[in-house]
BALOBA-1460 file (C-alpha; in Angstrom, 3 decimals):
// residues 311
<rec num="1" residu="x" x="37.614" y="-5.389" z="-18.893"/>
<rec num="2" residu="x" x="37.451" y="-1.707" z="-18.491"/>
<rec num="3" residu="x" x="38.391" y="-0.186" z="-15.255"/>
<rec num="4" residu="x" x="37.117" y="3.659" z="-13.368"/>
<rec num="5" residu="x" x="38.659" y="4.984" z="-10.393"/>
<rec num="6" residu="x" x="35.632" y="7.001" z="-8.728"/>
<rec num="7" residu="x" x="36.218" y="9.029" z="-6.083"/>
<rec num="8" residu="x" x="33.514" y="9.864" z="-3.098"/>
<rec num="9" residu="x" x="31.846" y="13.737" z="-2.486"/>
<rec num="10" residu="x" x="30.755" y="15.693" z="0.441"/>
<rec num="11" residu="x" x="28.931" y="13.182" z="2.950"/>
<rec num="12" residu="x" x="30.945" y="10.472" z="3.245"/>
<rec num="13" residu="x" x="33.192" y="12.317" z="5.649"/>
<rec num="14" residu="x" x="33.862" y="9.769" z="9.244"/>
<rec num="15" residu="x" x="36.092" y="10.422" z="11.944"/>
<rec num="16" residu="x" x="39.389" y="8.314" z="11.570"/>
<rec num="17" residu="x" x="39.051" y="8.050" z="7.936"/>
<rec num="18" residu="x" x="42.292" y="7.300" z="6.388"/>
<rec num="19" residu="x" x="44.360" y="6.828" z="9.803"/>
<rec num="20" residu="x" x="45.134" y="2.738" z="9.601"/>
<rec num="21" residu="x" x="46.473" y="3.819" z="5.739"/>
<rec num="22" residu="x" x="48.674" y="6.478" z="6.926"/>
<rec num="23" residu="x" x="50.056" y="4.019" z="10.006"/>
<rec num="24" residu="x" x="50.503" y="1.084" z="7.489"/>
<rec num="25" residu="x" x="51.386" y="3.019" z="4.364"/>
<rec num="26" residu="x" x="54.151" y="6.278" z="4.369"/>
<rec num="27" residu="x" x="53.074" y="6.844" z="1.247"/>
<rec num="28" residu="x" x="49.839" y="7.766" z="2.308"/>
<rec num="29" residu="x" x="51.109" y="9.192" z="5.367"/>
<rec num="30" residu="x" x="52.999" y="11.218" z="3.488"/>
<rec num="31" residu="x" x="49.829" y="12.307" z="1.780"/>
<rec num="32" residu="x" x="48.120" y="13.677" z="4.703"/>
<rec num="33" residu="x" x="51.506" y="15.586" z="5.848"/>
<rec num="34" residu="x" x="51.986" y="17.625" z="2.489"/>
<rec num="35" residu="x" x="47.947" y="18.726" z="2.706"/>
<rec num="36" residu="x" x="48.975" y="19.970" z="6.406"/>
<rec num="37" residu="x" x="51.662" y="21.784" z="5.199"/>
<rec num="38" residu="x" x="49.362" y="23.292" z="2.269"/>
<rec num="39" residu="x" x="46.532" y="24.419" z="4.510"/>
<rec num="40" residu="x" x="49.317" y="25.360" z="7.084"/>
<rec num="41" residu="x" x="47.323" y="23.365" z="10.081"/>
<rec num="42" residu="x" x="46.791" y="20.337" z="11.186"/>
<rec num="43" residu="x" x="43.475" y="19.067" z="9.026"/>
<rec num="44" residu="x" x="44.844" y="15.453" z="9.889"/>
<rec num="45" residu="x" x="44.232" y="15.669" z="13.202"/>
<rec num="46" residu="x" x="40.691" y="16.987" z="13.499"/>
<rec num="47" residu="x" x="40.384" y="13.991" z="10.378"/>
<rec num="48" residu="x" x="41.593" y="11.251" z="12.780"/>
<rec num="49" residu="x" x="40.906" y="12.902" z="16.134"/>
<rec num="50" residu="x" x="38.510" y="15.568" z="15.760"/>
<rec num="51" residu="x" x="34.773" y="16.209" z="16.290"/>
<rec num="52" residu="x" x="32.416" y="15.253" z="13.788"/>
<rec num="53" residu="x" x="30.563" y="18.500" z="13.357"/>
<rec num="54" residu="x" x="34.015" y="20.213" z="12.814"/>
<rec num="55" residu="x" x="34.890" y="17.556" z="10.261"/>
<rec num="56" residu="x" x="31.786" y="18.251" z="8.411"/>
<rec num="57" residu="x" x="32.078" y="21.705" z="7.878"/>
<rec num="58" residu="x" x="31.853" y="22.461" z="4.578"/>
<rec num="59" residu="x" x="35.873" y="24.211" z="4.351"/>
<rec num="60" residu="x" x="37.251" y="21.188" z="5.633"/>
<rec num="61" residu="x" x="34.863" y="18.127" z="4.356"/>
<rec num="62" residu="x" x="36.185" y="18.969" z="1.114"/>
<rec num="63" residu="x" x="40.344" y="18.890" z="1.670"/>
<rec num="64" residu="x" x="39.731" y="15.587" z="3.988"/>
<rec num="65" residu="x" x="38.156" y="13.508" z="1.777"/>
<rec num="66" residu="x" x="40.378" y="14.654" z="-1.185"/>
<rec num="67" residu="x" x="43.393" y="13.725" z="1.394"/>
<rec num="68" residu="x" x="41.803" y="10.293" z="1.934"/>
<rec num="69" residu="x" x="41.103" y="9.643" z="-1.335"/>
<rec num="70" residu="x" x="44.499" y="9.967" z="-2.170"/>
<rec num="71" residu="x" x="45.736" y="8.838" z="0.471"/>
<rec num="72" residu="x" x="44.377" y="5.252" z="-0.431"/>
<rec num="73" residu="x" x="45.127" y="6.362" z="-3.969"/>
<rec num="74" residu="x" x="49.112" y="6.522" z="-2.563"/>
<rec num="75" residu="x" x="48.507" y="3.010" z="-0.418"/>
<rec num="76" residu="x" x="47.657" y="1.340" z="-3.733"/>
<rec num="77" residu="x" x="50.306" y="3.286" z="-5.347"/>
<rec num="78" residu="x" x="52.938" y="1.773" z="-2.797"/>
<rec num="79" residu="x" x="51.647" y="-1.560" z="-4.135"/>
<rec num="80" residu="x" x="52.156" y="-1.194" z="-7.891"/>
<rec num="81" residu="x" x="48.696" y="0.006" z="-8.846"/>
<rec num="82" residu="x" x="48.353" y="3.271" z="-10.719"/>
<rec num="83" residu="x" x="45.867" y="5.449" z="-12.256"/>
<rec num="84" residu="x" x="47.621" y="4.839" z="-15.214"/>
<rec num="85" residu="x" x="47.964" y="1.316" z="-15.320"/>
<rec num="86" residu="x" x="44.678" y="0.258" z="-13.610"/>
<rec num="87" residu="x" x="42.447" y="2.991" z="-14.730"/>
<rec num="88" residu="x" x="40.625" y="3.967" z="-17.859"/>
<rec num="89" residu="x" x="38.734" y="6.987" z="-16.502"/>
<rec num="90" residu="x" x="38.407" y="8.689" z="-13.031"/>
<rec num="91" residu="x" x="35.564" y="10.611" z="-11.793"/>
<rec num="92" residu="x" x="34.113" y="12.397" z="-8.451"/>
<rec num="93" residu="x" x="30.674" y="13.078" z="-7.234"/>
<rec num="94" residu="x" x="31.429" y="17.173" z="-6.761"/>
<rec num="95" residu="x" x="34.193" y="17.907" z="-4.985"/>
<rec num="96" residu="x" x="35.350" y="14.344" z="-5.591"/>
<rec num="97" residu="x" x="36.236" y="15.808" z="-9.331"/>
<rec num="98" residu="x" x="39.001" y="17.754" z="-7.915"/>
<rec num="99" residu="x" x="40.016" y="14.608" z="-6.228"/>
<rec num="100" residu="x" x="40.069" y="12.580" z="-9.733"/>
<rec num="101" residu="x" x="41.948" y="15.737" z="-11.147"/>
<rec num="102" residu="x" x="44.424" y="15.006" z="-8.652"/>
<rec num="103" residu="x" x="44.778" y="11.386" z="-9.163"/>
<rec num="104" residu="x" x="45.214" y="11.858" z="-12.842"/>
<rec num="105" residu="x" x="48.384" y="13.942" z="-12.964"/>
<rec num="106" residu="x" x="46.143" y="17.268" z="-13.629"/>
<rec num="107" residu="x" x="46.124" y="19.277" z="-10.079"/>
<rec num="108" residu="x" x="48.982" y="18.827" z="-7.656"/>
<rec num="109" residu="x" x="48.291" y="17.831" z="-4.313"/>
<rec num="110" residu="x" x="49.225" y="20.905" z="-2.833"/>
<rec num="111" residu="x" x="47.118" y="22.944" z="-5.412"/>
<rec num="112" residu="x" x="43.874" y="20.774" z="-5.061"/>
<rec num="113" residu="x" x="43.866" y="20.792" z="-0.946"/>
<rec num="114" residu="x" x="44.147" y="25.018" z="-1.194"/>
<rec num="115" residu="x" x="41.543" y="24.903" z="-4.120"/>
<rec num="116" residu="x" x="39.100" y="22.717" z="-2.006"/>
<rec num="117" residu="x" x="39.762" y="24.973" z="1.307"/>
<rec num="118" residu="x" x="38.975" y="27.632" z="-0.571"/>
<rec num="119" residu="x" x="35.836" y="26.278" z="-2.427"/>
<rec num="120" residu="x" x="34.691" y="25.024" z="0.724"/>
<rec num="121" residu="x" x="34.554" y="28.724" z="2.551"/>
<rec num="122" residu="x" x="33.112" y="30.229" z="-0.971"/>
<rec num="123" residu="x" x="30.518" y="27.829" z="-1.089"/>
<rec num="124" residu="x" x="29.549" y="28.531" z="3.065"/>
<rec num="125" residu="x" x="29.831" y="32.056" z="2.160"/>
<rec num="126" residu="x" x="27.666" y="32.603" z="-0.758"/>
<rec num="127" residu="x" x="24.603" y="31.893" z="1.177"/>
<rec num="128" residu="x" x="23.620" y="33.330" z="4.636"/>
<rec num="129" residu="x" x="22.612" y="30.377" z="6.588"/>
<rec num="130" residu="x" x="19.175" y="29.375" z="6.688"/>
<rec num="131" residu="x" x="18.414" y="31.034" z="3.543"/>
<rec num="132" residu="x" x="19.070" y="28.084" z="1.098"/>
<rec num="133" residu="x" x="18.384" y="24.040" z="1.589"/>
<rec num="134" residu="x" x="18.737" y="21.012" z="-0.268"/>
<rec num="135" residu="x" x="16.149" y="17.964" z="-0.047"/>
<rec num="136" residu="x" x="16.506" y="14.309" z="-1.652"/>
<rec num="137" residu="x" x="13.664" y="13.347" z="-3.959"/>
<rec num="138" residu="x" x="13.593" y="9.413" z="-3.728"/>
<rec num="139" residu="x" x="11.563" y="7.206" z="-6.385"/>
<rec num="140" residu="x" x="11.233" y="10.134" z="-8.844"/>
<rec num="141" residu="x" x="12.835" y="9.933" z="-12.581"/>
<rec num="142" residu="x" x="15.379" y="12.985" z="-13.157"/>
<rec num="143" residu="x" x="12.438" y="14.317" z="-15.458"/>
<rec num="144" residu="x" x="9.935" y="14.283" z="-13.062"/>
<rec num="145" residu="x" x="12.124" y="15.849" z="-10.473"/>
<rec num="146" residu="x" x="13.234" y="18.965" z="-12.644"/>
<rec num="147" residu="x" x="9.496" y="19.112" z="-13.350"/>
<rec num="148" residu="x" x="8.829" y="19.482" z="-9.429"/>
<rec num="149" residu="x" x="12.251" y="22.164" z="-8.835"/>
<rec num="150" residu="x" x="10.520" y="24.245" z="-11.420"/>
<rec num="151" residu="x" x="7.110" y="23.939" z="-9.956"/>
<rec num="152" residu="x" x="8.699" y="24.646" z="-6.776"/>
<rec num="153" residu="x" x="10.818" y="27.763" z="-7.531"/>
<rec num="154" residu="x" x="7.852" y="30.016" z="-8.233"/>
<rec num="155" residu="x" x="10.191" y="33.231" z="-8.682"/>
<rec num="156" residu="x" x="12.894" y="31.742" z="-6.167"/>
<rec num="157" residu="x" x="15.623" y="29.380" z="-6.978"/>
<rec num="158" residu="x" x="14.806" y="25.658" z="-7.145"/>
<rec num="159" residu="x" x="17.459" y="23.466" z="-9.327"/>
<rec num="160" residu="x" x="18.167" y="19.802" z="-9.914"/>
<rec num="161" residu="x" x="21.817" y="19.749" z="-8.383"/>
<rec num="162" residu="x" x="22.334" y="16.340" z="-7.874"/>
<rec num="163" residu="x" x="21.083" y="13.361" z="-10.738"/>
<rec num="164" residu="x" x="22.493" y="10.391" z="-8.413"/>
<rec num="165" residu="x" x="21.070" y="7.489" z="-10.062"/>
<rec num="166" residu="x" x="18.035" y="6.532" z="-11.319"/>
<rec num="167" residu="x" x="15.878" y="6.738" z="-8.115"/>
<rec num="168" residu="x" x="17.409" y="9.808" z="-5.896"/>
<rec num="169" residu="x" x="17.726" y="13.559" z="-7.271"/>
<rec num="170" residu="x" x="18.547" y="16.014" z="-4.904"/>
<rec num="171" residu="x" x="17.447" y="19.788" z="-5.904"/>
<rec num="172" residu="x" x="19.253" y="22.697" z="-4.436"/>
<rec num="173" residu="x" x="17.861" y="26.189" z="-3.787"/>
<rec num="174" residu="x" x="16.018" y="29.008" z="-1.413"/>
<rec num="175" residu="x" x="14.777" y="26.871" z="1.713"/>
<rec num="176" residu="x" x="11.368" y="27.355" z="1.403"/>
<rec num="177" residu="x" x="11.423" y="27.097" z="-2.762"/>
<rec num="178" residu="x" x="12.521" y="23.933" z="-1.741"/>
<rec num="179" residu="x" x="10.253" y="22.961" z="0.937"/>
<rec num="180" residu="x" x="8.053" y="23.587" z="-1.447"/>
<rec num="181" residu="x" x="9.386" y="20.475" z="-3.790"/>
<rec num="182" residu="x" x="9.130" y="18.259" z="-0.827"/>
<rec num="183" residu="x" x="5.655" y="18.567" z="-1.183"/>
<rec num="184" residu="x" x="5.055" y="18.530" z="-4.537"/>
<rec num="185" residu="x" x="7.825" y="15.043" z="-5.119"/>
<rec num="186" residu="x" x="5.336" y="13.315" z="-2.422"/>
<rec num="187" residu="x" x="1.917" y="14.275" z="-4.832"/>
<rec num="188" residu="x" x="3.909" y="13.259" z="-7.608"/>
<rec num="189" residu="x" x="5.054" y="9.828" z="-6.309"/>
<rec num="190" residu="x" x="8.071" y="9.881" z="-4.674"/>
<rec num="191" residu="x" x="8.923" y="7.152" z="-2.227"/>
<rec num="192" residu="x" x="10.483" y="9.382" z="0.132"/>
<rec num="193" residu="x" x="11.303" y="13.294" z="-0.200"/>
<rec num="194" residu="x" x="13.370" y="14.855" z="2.529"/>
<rec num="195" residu="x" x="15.157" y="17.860" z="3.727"/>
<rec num="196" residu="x" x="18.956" y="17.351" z="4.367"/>
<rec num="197" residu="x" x="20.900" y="18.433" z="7.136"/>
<rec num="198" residu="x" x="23.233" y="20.394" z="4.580"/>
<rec num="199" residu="x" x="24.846" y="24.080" z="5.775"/>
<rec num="200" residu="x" x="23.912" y="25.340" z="2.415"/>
<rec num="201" residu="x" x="22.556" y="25.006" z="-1.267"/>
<rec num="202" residu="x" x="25.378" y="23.630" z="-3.354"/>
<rec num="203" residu="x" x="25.295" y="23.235" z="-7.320"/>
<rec num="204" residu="x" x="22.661" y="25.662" z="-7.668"/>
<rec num="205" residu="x" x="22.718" y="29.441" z="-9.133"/>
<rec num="206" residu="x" x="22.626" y="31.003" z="-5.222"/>
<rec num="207" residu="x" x="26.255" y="29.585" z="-5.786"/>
<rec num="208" residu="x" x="27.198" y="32.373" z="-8.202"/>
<rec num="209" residu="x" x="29.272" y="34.489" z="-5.918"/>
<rec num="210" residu="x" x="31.377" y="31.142" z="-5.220"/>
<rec num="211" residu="x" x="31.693" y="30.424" z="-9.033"/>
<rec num="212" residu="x" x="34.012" y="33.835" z="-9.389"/>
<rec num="213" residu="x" x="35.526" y="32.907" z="-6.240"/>
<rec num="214" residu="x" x="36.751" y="29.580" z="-8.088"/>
<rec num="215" residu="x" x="37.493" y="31.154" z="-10.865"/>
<rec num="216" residu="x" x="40.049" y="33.367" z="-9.600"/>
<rec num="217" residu="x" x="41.458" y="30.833" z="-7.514"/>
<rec num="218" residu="x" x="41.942" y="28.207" z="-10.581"/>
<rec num="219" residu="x" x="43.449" y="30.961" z="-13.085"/>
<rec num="220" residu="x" x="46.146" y="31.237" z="-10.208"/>
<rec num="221" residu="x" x="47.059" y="27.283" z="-10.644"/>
<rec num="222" residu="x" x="48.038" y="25.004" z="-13.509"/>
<rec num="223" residu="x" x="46.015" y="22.165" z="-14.615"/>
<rec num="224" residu="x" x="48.129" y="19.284" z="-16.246"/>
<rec num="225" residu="x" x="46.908" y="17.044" z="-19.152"/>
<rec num="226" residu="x" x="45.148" y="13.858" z="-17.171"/>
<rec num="227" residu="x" x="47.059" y="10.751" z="-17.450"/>
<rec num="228" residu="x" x="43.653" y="9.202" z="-18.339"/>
<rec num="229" residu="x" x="40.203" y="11.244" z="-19.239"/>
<rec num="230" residu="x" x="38.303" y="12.576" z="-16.434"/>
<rec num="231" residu="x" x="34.678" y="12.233" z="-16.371"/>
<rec num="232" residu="x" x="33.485" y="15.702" z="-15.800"/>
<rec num="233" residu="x" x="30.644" y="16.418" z="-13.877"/>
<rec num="234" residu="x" x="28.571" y="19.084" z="-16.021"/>
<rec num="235" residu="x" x="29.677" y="17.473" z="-19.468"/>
<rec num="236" residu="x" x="28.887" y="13.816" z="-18.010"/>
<rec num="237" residu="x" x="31.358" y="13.101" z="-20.591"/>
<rec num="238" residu="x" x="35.458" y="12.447" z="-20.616"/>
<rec num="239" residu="x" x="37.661" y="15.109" z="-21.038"/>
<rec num="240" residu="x" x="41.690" y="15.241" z="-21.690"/>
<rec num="241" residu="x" x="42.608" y="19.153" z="-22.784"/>
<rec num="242" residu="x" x="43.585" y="20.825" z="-19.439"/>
<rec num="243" residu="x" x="42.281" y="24.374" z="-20.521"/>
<rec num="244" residu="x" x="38.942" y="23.052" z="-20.373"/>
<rec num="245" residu="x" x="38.336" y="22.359" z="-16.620"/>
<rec num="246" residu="x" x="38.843" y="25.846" z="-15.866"/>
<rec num="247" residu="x" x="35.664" y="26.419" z="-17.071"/>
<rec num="248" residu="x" x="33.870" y="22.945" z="-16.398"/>
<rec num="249" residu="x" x="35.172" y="23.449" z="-12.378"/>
<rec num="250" residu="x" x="33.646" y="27.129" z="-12.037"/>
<rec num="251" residu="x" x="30.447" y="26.173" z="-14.058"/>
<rec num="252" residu="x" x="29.924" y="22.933" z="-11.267"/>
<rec num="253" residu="x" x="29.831" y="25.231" z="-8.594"/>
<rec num="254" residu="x" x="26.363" y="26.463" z="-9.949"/>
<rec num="255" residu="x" x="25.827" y="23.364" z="-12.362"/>
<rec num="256" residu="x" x="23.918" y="20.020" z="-12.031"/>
<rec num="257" residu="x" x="26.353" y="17.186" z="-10.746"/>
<rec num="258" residu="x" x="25.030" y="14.627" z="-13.521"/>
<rec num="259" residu="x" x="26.207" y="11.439" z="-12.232"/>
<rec num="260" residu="x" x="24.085" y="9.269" z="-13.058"/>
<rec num="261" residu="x" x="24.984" y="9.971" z="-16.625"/>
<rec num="262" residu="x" x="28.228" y="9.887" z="-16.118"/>
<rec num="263" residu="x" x="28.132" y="6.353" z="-14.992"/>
<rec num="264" residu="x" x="26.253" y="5.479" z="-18.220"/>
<rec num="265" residu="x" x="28.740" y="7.091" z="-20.208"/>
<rec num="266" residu="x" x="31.349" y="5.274" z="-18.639"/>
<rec num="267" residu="x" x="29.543" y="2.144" z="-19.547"/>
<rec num="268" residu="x" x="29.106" y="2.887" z="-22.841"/>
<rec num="269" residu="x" x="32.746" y="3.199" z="-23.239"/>
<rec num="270" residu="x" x="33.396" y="-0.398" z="-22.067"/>
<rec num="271" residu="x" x="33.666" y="0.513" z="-17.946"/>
<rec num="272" residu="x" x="32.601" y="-2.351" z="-16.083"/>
<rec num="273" residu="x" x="34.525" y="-2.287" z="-12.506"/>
<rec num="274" residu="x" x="34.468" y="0.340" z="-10.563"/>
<rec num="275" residu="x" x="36.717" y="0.951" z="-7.657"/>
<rec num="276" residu="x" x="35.395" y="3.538" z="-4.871"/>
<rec num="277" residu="x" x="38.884" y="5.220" z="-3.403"/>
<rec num="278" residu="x" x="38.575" y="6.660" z="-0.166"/>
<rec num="279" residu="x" x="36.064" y="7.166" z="2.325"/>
<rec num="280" residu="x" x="32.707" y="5.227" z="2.501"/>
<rec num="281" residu="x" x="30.719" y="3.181" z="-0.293"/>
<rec num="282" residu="x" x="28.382" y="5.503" z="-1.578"/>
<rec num="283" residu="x" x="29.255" y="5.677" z="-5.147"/>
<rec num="284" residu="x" x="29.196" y="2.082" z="-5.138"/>
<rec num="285" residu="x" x="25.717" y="2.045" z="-4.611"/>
<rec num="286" residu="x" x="24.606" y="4.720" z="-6.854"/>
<rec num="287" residu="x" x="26.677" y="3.001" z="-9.755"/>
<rec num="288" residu="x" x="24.544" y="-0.505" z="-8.879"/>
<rec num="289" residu="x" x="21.188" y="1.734" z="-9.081"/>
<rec num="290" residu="x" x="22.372" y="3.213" z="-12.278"/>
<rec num="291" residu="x" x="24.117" y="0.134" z="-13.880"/>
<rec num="292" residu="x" x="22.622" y="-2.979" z="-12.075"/>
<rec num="293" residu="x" x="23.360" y="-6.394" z="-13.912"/>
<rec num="294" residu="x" x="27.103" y="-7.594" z="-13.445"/>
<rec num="295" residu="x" x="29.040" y="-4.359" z="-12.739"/>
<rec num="296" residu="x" x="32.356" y="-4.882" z="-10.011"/>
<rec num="297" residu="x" x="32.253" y="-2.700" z="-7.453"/>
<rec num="298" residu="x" x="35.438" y="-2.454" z="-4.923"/>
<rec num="299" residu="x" x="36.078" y="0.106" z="-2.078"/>
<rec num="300" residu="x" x="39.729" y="0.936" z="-1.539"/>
<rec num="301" residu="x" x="39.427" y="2.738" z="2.129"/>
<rec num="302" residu="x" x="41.166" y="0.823" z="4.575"/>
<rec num="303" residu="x" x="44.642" y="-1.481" z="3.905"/>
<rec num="304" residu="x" x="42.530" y="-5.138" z="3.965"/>
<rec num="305" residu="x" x="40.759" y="-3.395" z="1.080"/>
<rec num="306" residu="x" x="43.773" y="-2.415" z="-0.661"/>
<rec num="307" residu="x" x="45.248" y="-6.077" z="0.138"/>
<rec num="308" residu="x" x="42.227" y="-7.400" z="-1.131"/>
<rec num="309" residu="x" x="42.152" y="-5.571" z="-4.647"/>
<rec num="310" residu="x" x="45.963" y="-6.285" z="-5.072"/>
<rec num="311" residu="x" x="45.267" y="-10.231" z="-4.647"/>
């Protein structure tokens, strides 16, 4: 049986996340400690302590659930399991890809928390607020959806930036462009089409001043060769040769996370458990959407879940 080590994207950010692994674990302690020292402040308090709106702010969403990902990744770690010995592949939903860098050997810890800070404040910046949005387009195929985004844009931008699974595409562009897909998704079937309570339009080409942001700030850093592939995001396809995520990480700012095609790649190459490492479940469910039938699906978030996958 063929094993992925997934790792969660912006949203599945929660107050406390990580704190019972860092009290039962040094390891993962440790973890949190050496991203404080990166960012110079004190991320894991606002992580464990802090207010919620705070948390989810784009330029610190994405260091805390990198640090909680690998903080779990550094509980399991303290128990004998490894990337390396456990896992075939890792991917991440978006950001989460710098967190499966990380976990594979490719991005220091140090180097992925200042990459994420920074990516985070590009990716706030590049759009004034209230001039982009993002809605979910539930019960539409991915086909039908890029057919509404380009309905939609009429001269503005209107993109497909998330393929989740088979049933939920979120599309990414000016607010009323995509206001304007919210509409159309409903005449064309969707079960549900909504608006998301997001500070600004990620993986779309509004993005493009925080793509040469990125790039500047990854030609500064070195990127290992993975212990195992990574699943990139905009190739939906594993990768080893470090030169080539330069490129694939600056091209996701503006690209399509394709993860629903990711998944099914993985499966074609034999994948059939899936452990979620860090905060919340929601990979898990996308993968069942995608996959369905027999797939094993594990969270590692907490220490009973890490007791429970080390049996």
């Amino acid at each position: 049986m063929s094993r992925a080590f997934v790792f969660p994207g912006q949203g599945a950010q929660a107050v406390g996340m990580g704190k019972a692994l860092a009290e039962a674990y040094p390891a993962a302690k440790a973890v949190f400690d050496e991203v404080d020292e990166a960012l110079g402040e004190k991320l894991s308090a606002l992580i464990w302590e802090g207010d919620i709106a705070e948390l989810t702010l784009t330029q610190n969403a994405q260091p805390a659930l990198m640090a909680t990902s690998m903080a779990a990744l550094a509980a399991l770690g303290a128990e004998g399991i490894t990337v390396e010995s456990h896992a075939a592949f890792v991917a991440g939903h978006s950001l989460g890809e710098y967190s499966a860098l990380c976990a594979a050997g490719a991005l220091s810890l140090s180097d992925t928390a200042r990459l994420l800070r920074i990516r985070g404040l590009a990716m706030q910046e590049a759009v004034p607020v209230g001039v982009g949005a993002m809605a979910a387009l539930l019960g539409l195929d991915f086909a039908t959806a890029m057919e509404v985004a380009e309905a939609a844009a009429q001269g503005e931008v209107c993109q497909a930036a998330n393929d989740n699974d088979p049933a939920q595409v979120v599309v990414s562009g000016h607010k009323a462009a995509v206001e304007r897909a919210v509409v159309l998704a409903k005449e064309r079937g969707a079960k549900r089409a909504l608006m998301l309570p997001v500070s600004a339009p990620f993986h779309c080409a509004l993005m493009q001043p925080a793509a040469h942001k990125m790039a500047e700030a990854l030609a500064a850093v070195v990127i290992h060769k993975p212990v195992v592939p990574v699943v990139a995001n905009v190739r939906a396809e594993a990768i080893s040769e470090p030169d080539r995520f330069y490129d694939l990480l600056v091209a996701q700012v503006t690209g399509s996370v394709r993860w629903r095609e990711s998944v099914l790649w993985m499966e074609t190459a034999g994948v059939s458990e899936y452990w979620e490492i860090g905060a919340g479940k929601a990979l898990s469910g996308m993968i069942k959407r995608i996959v369905g039938g027999e797939v094993v699906l594990k969270a590692v978030g907490t220490p009973e879940d890490v007791a429970a996958v080390r049996g």
